[in-house]
N, C-alpha and C positions, 0 to 999 in steps of 0.2 A: 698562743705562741708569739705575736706581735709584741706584746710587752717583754717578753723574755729576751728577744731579741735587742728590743730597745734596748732594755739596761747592758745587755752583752756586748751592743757593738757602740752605744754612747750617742748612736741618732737614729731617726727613723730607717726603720728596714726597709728600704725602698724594694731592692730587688726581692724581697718574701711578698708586700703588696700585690708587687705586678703578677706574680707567679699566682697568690689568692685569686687575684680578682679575675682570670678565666680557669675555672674548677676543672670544665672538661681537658683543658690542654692540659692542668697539672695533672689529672687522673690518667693521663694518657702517659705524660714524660715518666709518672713514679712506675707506674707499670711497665715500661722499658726497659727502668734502672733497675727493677725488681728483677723483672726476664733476665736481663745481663747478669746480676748477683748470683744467681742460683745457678745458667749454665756455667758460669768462672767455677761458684762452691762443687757443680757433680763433678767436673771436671777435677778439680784442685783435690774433692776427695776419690774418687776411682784410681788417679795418680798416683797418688798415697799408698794407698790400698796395693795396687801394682808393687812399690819399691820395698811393702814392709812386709807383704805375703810371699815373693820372693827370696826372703832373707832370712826366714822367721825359723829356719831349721837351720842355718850356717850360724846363730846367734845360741840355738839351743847346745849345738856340739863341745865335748870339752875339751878344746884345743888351746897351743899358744902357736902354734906352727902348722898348716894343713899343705900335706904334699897334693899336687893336682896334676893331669899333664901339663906339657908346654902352651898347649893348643888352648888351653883354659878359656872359655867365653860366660858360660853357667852350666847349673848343677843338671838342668835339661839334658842340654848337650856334653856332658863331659865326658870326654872319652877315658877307658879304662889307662890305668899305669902298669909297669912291674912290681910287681912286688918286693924285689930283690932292692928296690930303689930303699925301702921301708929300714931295711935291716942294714943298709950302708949310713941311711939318716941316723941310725942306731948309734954308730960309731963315733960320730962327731962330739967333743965336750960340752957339756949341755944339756943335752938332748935325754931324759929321763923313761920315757915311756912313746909306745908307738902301736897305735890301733887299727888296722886297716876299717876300712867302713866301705860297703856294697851301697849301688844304688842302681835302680830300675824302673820301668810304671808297667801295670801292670792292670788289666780290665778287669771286673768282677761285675756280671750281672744278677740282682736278687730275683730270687724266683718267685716271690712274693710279690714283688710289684712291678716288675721288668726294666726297672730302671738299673742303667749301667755306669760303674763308679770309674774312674781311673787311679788307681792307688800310685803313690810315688812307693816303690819298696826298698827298705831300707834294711841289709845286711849287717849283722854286728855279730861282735864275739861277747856269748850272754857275760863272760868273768869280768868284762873289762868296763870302768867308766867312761861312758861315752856322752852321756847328757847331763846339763844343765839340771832339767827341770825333775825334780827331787822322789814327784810322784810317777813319772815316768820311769827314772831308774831304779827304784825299790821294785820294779816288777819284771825287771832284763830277765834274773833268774829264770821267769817261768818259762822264756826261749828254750831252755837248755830239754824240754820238752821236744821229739820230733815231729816237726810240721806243727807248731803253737806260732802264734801272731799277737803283737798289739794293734791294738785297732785305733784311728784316732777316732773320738766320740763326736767333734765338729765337719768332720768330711761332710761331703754338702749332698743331700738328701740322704741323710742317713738316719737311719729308723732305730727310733727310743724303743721298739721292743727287742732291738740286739742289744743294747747295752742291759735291758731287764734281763734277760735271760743268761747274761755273761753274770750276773752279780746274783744270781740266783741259784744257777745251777754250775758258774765256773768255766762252760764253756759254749760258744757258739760254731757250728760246723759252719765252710760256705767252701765251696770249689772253684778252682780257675786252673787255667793252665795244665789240665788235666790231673791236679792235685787236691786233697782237703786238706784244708788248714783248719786249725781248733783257733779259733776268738776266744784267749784267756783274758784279756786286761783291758782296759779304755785308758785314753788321756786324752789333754786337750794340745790341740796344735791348731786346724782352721786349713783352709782351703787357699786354694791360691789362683791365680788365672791360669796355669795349666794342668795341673793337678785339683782335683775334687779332695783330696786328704792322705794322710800316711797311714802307711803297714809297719810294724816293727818286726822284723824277724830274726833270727839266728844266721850268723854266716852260713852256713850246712843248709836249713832250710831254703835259703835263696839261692845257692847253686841247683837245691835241686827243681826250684821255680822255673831257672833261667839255665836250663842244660847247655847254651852255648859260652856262659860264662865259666871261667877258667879259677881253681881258688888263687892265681896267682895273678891276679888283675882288678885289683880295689880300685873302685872310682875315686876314692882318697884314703889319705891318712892321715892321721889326728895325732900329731906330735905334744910331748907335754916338756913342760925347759924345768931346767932346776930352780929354785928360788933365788932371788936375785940376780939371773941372769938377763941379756937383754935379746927377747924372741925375733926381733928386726935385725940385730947382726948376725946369731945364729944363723937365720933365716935364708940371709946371705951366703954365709959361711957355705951352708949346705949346698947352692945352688951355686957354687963355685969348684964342690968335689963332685959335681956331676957333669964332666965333661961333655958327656953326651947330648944335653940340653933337652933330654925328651922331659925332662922332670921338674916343674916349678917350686918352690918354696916360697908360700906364703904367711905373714902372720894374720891371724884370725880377721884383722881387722882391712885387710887386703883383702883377705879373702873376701869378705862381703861388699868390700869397696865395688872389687872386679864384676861382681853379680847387679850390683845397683845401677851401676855404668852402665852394661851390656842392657838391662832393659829399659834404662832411659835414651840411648845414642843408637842401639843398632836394633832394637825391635819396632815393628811398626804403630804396635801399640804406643808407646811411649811417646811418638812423633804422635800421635793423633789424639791422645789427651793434651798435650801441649797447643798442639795448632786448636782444640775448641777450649783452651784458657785465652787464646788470641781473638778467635771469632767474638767472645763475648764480648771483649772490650772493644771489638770494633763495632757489633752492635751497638752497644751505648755511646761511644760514639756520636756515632752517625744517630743515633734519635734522641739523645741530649742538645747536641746541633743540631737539630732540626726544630725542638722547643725554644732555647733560645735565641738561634737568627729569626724565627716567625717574631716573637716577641721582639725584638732590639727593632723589628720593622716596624711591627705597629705603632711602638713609641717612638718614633724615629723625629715627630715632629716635637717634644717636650726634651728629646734629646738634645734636638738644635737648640730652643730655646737654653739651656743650660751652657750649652757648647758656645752660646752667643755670649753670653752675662760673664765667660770668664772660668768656666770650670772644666779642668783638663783631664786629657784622656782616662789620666789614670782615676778619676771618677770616677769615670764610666765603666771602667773595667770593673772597677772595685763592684760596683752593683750587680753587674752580670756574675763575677764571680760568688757573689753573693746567692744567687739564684741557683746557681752551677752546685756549690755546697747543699744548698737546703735540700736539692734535688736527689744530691747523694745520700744524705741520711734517711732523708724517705724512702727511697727505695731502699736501702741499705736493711732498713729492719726487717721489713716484711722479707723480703731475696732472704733473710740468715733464718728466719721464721720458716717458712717454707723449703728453704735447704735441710734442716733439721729434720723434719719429716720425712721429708726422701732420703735423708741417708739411714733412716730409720728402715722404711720400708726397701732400700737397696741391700740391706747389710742381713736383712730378714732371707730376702729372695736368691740372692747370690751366695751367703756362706762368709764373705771378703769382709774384714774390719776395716768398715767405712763410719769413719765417726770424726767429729768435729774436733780437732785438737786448738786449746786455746789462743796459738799463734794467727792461725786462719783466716779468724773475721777482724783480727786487726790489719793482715794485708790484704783481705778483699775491700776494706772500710776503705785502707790507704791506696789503693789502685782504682776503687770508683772514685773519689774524692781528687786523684790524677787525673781521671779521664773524663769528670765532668769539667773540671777549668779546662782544662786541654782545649774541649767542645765550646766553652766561653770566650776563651782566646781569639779562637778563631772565629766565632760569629760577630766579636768587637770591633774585626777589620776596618768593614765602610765606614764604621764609626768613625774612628780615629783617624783614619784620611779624610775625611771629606770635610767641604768648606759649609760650615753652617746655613749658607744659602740654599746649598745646594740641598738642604734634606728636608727643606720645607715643601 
């Protein structure tokens, strides 16, 4: 590496020497900067994971317009609407098509293993387009069956011999809520932090899940605009004829906005993957400064001499900073090495798509590479004050 450097920075690597020549202090700082790496990476991916498992059924819906209450925070807590609101959205120019859509959670314990799922349940009308995803809706119909379910296939311990027997025999029995539902179909959707996976069922069947709900109380509606209209004035439009303000109008991309906000700013989660992307960098930190003030000490006497003959601070920074760098990229590899594996094995154990997206290890590269100078800077202090005499 010493010659690489040469040609790279056009003189001797000073600050790589100092850092070679004690092995154990370097084996000590890269393993810091590696620790640091990997809690910033679980961090930065559970994060992740949180904002895009949240969202991953508000992106599936086919909407341009989704009505919600006023009180709107997330799909969690949404509290039901009128329905009446649905058929006034109707009237407005524009406005093409109007789906109500149920939503609930709901327990289901297998009796085969005793582990207990939490469905998110999701009510629809089997006629109507309601999703995205292509393999999902090619199977609505079989709702129109009473008491039939889609099942999502990634809900988090969910056992490959119900999806063999749904695709064998057509259907899977399982009871809850004092009801049986027939498992005709699988799809893929995924798990989220507060739900373990979705149900899809029929409007009809989810009233009669959920006896306290009303057919006149959709948790939303799924507006569709005409072609070249613009869904954000509509949007407006609409929540302008509703005097009453119980009824919001959002477009799809609000809608998801509002949900990604709510679990980064007002959940507790959100606050405490955030606050351990901060612990890590204060970790490295504080044991990057710690490697290179010990060192700027030791040499403290070949510093003066240099510091005597003529050569100003910013030498000396330059060096330390030098050391600050090298220290990043060593750790840097291994922390994205070992980050990898773990979110391997996190993504296995939880259900949650935890995975490395391209952008990542360029700003964890670029945030250690900030916080080893950072850690340089400030160990260069007595350096650069002090009178040459004085560091002999």
């Amino acid at each position: 590496m010493t010659p690489f450097l040469t040609r790279l920075m056009g003189r001797l690597p000073i600050g790589w020497l100092q850092l070679k020549h004690n092995r154990t202090r370097l084996l000590a700082a890269v393993g810091g900067v590696t620790f640091a790496n990997v809690l910033i990476f679980m961090q930065l991916g559970f994060m992740n994971a949180l904002f895009e498992t949240s969202v991953i059924t508000h992106r599936n819906l086919v909407a341009d317009i989704v009505l919600v209450s006023s009180d709107f925070r997330s799909l969690r807590e949404a509290n039901p609407l009128p329905r009446t609101r649905m058929y006034q959205a109707m009237a407005i120019p524009g406005v093409t098509e109007a789906t109500p859509v149920f939503m609930s959670t709901m327990m289901w314990t297998d009796p085969a293993t005793g582990d207990t799922t939490n469905f998110r349940v999701i009510g629809i009308v089997p006629s109507g387009e309601v999703f995205l995803d292509e393999k999902l809706q090619q199977q609505v119909p079989l709702l129109r069956e009473p008491d039939s379910a889609i099942v999502d296939r990634r809900t988090r311990d969910f056992r490959r011999e119900i999806e063999t027997v749904i695709q064998e025999q057509g259907e899977y029995l399982i009871e809850s809520s004092g009801r049986q539902l027939s498992l005709r179909g699988v799809f893929s959707h995924g798990a989220s932090f507060d739900v373990d996976g979705l149900l899809i069922v029929s409007e009809q069947t989810f009233l009669s899940l959920f006896p306290k709900r009303a057919a006149g109380t959709p948790t939303v509606v799924l507006l569709k605009c005409a072609s070249g209209t613009d869904p954000l004035a509509i949007a407006r439009q609409i929540d302008q004829h509703f005097p009453e303000r119980d009824v919001l109008a959002l477009t799809k991309q609000e809608f998801i906005d509002a949900e990604q906000n709510y679990q980064s700013r007002q959940t507790p989660i959100g606050f405490v993957f955030g606050f351990g992307v901060a612990i890590g960098v204060i970790v490295g930190l504080v044991m990057v400064y710690q490697v290179l003030s010990t060192d700027v000490q030791d040499h403290l006497a070949e510093y003066a001499t240099l510091k005597a003959i003529g050569y100003s601070p910013r030498y000396f920074l330059g060096i330390v900073f030098e050391e600050a760098v090298c220290l990043a990229t060593l750790g840097f590899v291994p922390g994205l090495c070992v980050s990898l594996v773990l979110y391997a094995v996190a993504a296995r154990a939880t259900a949650l798509p935890i995975a490395m997206t391209w952008s990542r290890p360029l700003f964890v590269l670029l945030l250690t590479a900030v916080m080893c100078v950072i850690s340089g800077a400030v160990a260069t202090r007595r350096l650069n004050s002090a009178d040459p005499a004085d560091l002999f």
